[in-house]
C-alpha positions as CSV (number, residue, x, y, z in Angstrom):
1,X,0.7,14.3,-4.2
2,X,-0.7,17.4,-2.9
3,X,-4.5,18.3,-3.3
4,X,-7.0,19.2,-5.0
5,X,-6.9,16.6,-7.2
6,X,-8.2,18.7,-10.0
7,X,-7.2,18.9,-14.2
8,X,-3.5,19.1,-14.1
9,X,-3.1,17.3,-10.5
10,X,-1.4,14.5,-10.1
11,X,-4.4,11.8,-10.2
12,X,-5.6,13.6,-13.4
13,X,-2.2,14.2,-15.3
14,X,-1.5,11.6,-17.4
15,X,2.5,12.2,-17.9
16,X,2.8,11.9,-13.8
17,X,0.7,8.9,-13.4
18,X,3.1,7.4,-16.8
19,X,6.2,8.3,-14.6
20,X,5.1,6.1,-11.1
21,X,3.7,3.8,-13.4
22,X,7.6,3.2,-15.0
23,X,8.8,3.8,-11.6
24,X,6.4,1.2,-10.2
25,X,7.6,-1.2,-13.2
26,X,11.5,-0.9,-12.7
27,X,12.0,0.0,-8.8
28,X,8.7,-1.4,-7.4
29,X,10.2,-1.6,-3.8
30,X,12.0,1.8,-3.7
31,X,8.8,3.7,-5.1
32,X,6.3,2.0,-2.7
33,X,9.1,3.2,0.0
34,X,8.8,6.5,-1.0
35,X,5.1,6.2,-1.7
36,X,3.8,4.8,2.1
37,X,6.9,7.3,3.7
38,X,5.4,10.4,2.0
39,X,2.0,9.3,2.9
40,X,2.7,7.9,6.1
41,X,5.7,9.3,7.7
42,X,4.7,11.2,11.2
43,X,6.6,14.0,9.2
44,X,4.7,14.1,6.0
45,X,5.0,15.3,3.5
46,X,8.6,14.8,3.2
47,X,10.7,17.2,1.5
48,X,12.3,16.6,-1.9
49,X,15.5,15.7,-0.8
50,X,13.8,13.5,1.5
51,X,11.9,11.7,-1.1
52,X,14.7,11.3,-3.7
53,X,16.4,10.0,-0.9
54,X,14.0,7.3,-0.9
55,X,13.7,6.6,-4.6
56,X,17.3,6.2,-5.0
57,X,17.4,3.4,-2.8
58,X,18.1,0.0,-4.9
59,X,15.4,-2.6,-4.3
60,X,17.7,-4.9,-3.2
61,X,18.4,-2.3,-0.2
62,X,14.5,-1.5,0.9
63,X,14.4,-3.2,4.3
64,X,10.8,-3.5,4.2
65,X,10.4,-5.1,8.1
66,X,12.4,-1.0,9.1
67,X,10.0,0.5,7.3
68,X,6.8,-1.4,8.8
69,X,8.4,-0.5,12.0
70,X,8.4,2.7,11.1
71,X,5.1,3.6,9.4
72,X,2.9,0.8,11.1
73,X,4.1,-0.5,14.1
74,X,5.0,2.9,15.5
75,X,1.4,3.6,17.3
76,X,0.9,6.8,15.5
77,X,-2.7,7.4,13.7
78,X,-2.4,7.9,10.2
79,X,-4.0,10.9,8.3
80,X,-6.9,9.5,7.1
81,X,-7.3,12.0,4.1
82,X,-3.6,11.6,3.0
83,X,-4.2,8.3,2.3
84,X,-7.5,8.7,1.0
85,X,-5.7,10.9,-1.4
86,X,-3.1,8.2,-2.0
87,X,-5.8,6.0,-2.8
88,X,-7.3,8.4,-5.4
89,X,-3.7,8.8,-7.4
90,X,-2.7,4.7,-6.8
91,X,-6.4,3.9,-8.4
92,X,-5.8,5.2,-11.8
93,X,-2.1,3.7,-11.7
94,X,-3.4,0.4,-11.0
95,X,-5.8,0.8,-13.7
96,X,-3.5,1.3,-16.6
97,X,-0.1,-0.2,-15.3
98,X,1.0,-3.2,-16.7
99,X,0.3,-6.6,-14.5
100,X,3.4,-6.7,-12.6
101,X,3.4,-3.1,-11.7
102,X,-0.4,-3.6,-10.8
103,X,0.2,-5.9,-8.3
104,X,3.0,-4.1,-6.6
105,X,0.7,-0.9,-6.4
106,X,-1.9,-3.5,-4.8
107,X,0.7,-4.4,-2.4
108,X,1.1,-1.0,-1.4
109,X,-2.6,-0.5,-0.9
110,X,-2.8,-3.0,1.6
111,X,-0.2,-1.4,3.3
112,X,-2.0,2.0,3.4
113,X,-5.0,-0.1,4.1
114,X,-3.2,-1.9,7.4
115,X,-2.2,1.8,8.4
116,X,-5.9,2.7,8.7
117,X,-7.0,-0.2,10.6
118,X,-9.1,-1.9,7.7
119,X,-7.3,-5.5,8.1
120,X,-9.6,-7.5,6.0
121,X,-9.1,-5.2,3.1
122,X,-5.3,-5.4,3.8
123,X,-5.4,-9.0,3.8
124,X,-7.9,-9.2,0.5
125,X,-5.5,-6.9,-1.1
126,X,-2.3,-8.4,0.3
127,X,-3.5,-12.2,-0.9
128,X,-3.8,-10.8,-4.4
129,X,-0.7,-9.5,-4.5
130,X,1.4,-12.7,-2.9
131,X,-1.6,-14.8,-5.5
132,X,0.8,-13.2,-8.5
133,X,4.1,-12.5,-7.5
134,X,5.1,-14.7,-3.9
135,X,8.4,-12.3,-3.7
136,X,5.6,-9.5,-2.9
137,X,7.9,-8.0,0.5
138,X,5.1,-5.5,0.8
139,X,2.4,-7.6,1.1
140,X,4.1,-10.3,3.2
141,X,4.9,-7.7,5.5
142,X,1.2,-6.9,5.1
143,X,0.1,-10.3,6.2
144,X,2.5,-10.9,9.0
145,X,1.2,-8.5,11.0
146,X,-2.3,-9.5,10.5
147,X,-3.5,-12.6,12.5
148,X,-4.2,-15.8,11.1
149,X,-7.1,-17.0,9.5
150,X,-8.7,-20.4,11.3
151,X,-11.3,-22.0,8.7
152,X,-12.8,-23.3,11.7
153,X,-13.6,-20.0,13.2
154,X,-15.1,-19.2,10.1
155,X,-17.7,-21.7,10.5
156,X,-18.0,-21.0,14.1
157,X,-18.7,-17.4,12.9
158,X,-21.5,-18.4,10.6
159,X,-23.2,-20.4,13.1
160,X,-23.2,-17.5,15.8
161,X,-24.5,-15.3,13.0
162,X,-27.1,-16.8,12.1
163,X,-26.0,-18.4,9.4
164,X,-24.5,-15.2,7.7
165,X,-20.6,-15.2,6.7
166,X,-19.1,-11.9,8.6
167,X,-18.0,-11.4,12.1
């Protein structure tokens, strides 16, 4: 995933983007492992073996609270323009993935997004993806480490802002 993304990179070249996109399809979990570990590991970008490591993994197997633990939850700063760049190759795979795949790369989104500190967009994205498929690990994991929502506090939040919705 390695920049620039120029013609022949991988958020330009089609037959990349076509392989994660059957990767995403068949072994969602294990390709979002090796996704947010290449992207978010303190030792990224991981080396091949690393990686295939990672994609060879059975869904079943991804133990997707380790891997929080790991990624999020260890209190090291993301780089912000590895997941910006990401962002620019999981863009064009969302647009042209099939619907189940789409949502799993949404699922990993929020988790990138949660890594950078943008809750509500991890929550927007994480709610879409748990919307379609409730088995969604990623985006489970995605809202249990955000707090909870209080529709009460939302209206408490309008009044204070003068009758605007934000915080």
């Amino acid at each position: 995933m390695a920049e620039p993304r120029s013609t022949g990179e991988w958020s330009s070249d089609a037959n990349r983007l076509a392989v994660l996109g059957v990767m995403m399809q068949f072994a969602p979990e294990s390709t979002c492992m090796m996704i947010a570990s290449d992207i978010l590991a303190e030792n990224a970008p991981l080396s091949l073996p690393a990686l295939r490591e990672r994609i060879n993994t059975p869904d079943g197997m991804v133990n997707t609270d380790l891997l929080f633990s790991r990624l999020i939850d260890n209190g090291t700063t993301p780089d912000p323009a590895r997941i910006d760049m990401a962002m620019g190759i999981l863009g064009p795979l969302e647009a042209n993935a099939p619907t189940d795949a789409c949502y799993r790369i949404i699922g990993l989104k929020a988790m990138l997004s949660l890594a950078m500190g943008d809750g509500e967009k991890a929550r927007e994205l994480a709610e879409q993806a748990i919307g379609y498929d409730a088995s969604d690990r990623f985006a489970s994991s995605v809202l249990d480490r955000l707090p909870e929502t209080d529709p009460a506090m939302e209206v408490t939040n309008v009044w204070e802002n003068g009758g605007h919705l934000g915080r």
